[in-house]
Structure formats: structure tokens, C-alpha cells
N, C-alpha and C positions, 0 to 999 in steps of 0.2 A: 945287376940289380936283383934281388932277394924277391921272388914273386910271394904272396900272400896265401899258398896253397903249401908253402915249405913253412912258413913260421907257424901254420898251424900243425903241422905233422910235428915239428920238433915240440910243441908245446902237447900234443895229444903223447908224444911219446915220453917225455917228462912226468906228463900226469897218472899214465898205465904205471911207469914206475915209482911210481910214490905210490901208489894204491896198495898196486904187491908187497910193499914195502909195510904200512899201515895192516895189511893181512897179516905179513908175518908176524908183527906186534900181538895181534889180535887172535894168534893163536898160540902164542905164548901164554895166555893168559887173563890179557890184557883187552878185555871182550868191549871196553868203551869205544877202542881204534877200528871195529867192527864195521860201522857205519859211516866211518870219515873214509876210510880205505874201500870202501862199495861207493860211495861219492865221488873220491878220484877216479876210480877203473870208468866210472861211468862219464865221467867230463872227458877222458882219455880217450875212450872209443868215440864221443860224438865229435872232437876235434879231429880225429882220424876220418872218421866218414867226411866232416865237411870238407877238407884238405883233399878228399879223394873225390869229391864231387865237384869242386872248381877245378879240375885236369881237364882239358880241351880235349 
């Protein structure tokens, strides 16, 4: 069974990558993806912290 402390870590780890991802965008040029990509970095770390605070 799949504890609740893993589906957040793959989900925080999906969303760090999509941020980076949304960065690169955003330094190409493309300065609107700016704040959608500082938005994922930031859902990405808080699902990592929560994931890392439900560990017994």
C-alpha cells in the first residue's frame, strides 16, 4: 500500500520540476512564465516539507 507521505513527495517533486522548467521559459525571454514558475517551486517545496513531516 502507497502511504500518503510518498504521493506527496512525487507530487512536490513534479511540481519543483515544472517550476525549473517554467524558469527556463522565463529566462529565455519570456518574463510572463516568471511567476507561474516561482508558484510551482513554491507548491513543490511545501509538498516536500509536508511529505517530510508525516515520516514517523
Amino acid at each position: 500500500m502507497i502511504e500518503p507521505g510518498k504521493k506527496l513527495k512525487g507530487a512536490g517533486i513534479s511540481y519543483l520540476g515544472s517550476g525549473v522548467a517554467f524558469l527556463a521559459v522565463a529566462a529565455s525571454g519570456q518574463t510572463a512564465f516568471l511567476g507561474v514558475g516561482m508558484a510551482m517551486i513554491g507548491l513543490g517545496i511545501a509538498f516536500l516539507a509536508k511529505s517530510r513531516k508525516d515520516r514517523p
